[in-house]
C-alpha angles and dihedrals in degrees: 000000000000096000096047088053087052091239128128103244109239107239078065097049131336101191089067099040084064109045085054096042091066098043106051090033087067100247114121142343131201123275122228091253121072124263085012118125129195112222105217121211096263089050095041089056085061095054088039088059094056099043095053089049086053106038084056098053089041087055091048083048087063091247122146121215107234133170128228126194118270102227113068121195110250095232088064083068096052092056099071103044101200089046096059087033087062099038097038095094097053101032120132111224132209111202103158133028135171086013099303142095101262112237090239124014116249122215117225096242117265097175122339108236094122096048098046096045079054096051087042089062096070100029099047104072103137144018091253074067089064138134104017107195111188133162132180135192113214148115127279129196123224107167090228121200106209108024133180121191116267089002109061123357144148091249118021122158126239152128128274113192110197124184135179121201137192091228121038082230085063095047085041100052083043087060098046085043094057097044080055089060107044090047090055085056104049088040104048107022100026089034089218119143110219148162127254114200143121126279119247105242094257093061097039125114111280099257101023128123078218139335127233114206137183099215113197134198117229124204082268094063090252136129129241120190100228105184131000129201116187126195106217094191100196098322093117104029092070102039086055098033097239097169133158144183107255110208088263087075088246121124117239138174113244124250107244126206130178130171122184135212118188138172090268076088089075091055090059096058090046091056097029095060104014127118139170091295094056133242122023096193107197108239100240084063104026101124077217126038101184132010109198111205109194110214108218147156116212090254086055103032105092088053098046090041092052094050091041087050079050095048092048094059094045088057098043089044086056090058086254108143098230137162136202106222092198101158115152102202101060135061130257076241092056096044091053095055093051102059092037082060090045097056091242093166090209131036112182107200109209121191133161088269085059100048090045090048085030083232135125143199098253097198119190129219083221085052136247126107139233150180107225122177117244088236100106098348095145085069096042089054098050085053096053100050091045085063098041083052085059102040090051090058100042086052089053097045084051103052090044093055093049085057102046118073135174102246127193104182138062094226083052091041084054097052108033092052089063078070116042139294124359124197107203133148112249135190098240089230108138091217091054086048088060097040082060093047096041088053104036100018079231118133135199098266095182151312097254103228084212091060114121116251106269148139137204143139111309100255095242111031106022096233115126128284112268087202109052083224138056127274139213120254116184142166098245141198 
């Protein structure tokens, strides 16, 4: 089937299997400037789908969408060392504008730390101004040298919480709250198992206190960094002078928080649950449920088009997200083949034969076929797609655990991280941490808040674990 959709099958190279996949499946395209991507319809309504499930549970959270200016003086960067450290290299520089040299350059924003901090430091005077709890969905800009659409590009959109508390538990709880979030979310809407856990300092945000992650496997054995909530302490406070009166009458800087979400999310469905016939959508995001591709011949078409128009009311009424692919210039065959590339989880086939028996073929993305009859057929189908959702999950939990092992040895470490997670004790120390990545190309991904107390040999130098638990080690996008 991969070859008739055009498309490399993965276990040849997956690389290329995904850079076709997005493309014929009518997600994106490239932009005209380098490392820019254009996000098509179909692609977009992914996207769509995640922004609205978060925006609601931000909203529960207490958080306000906001929206902060593009352009960031260059001098906000220079007032927080490890932050323009860590963005120098991919930063987008305005230098002229209205036909003249500009007094001071003005980077084109890559996260807004520095000009929120700003902004905080007239409008934080007192503790009744706390806690401030803002997000903003936008688009940031990181002039990236090797990019990949959806995954790492110069312009990708997303949303940057940011938060500022009177007590570091407060900013703390605030960190921990928001990586709930955005796990719910990868785990029952995007059907994608994960691990939550804290970055080595090595691998943290430039500028955090510390740095919370979700690391998830894709079908290549490599790891792909979905989410990331930082915990700022009071870095930033006092670089920006965000200061307030406690109700002790003392003055205090304030404790910052942010935690990001971006469309790099969408290339990991696509390489969580893809497979040689292209996109698997989980059902909770597929921008369509359920196609329906009505089988006729022109003495039956007015009969089959009319039940399949009916069909397709009855579903959307229902709530069901459905779509009548009615389409004269193209086969059933065609048709088929199209919405199997494109990752619909069901396909119901409708010809005269079904109308006559109201029934209809109920065709699965996982695969199988049925005849189901169009009496309640709006239960059966959500149903249906509950359990395609878990199914979906539990396919994907279980390929990740066959390809992550516990590994006590640095010629096992070499050899099971070609293949996908390892769980090994480590020292802590950063240079032992390059000497890993220089000779495996492997990183530290995170240290899983749910592994078990233990302690061991780091797998590489012998001293002892930093961690008292193991900690993953992946290959990573």
């Amino acid at each position: 089937m991969a070859k008739d959709k055009g498309l490399t099958p993965q276990s040849q190279d997956f690389n290329e299997w995904y850079n076709e996949v997005v493309l014929k499946a009518d997600l994106v395209d490239y932009g005209p400037v380098r490392g820019t991507m254009v996000i098509k319809p179909y692609g977009y309504a992914l996207w769509e789908g995640l922004q609205r499930e978060l925006d609601r549970r931000f909203k529960e959270t207490g958080h306000q969408n906001a929206y902060f200016p593009l352009f960031i003086p260059m001098s906000f960067f220079q007032k927080e060392a490890e932050h323009v450290e860590g963005f120098a290299p991919e930063l987008a520089v305005v230098t002229h504008a209205g036909g003249e040299e500009l007094e001071e350059p003005l980077a084109v924003r890559p996260t807004s730390e520095t000009i929120i901090g700003h902004m905080w430091a007239s409008w934080i005077k007192s503790y009744r101004d706390l806690p401030q709890l803002l997000n903003q969905w936008n688009s940031v800009v990181r002039w990236e040298l090797r990019t990949k659409l959806f995954l790492r590009t110069s312009e990708f959109l997303w949303q940057e919480g940011h938060t500022a508390h009177a007590t570091q538990e407060e900013a703390e709880e605030e960190t921990q709250r928001m990586m709930g979030v955005y796990a719910t979310v990868l785990r029952d809407w995007a059907a994608i198992p994960g691990w939550e856990g804290r970055k080595t300092e090595s691998e943290k945000f430039a500028g955090a206190e510390y740095t919370l992650t979700y690391e998830a496997m894709m079908r290549d054995g490599k790891a792909l960094q979905s989410c990331t909530s930082h915990y700022f302490g009071q870095k930033f406070s006092r670089a920006f002078e965000v200061k307030f009166q406690d109700r002790d009458l003392q003055t205090k800087y304030a404790y910052t928080t942010s935690w990001g979400f971006s469309t790099r999310a969408i290339g990991a469905i696509i390489m969580t649950h893809g497979d040689d016939k292209g996109l698997l959508l989980p059902p909770r995001l597929a921008p369509i449920q359920v196609v329906i591709v009505p089988i006729y011949k022109e003495d039956t078409r007015g009969g089959v088009l009319a039940a399949a128009e009916g069909l397709a009311g009855v579903l959307k009424a229902a709530g069901i997200r459905v779509h009548l692919d009615d389409r004269d210039q193209y086969s059933p065959g065609f048709k088929f083949n199209e919405w199997e590339l494109k990752g619909v989880p069901f396909r119901l086939e409708l010809g005269p034969r079904d109308v006559d028996a109201k029934t209809a073929v109920l065709a699965s993305r996982l695969g199988g076929k049925e005849s189901v009859p169009m009496d309640g057929l709006t239960q059966t189908l959500s149903e249906k797609l509950e359990a395609f959702q878990a199914a979906l999950y539990q396919r994907a939990l279980e390929f990740r655990d066959a390809h992550t092992w516990a590994v006590d040895d640095y010629p096992d470490f070499k050899a099971k991280i070609q293949a996908g997670f390892v769980r090994a004790f480590h020292c802590g120390d950063a240079g032992c941490e390059r000497e890993i990545k220089a000779e495996t190309t492997a990183t530290t991904r995170c240290i899983p808040f749910d592994e078990p107390e233990d302690h061991g040999p780091c797998v590489r130098c012998r001293r002892p674990s930093a961690y008292g638990r193991r900690i993953l080690f992946a290959k990573a996008y």
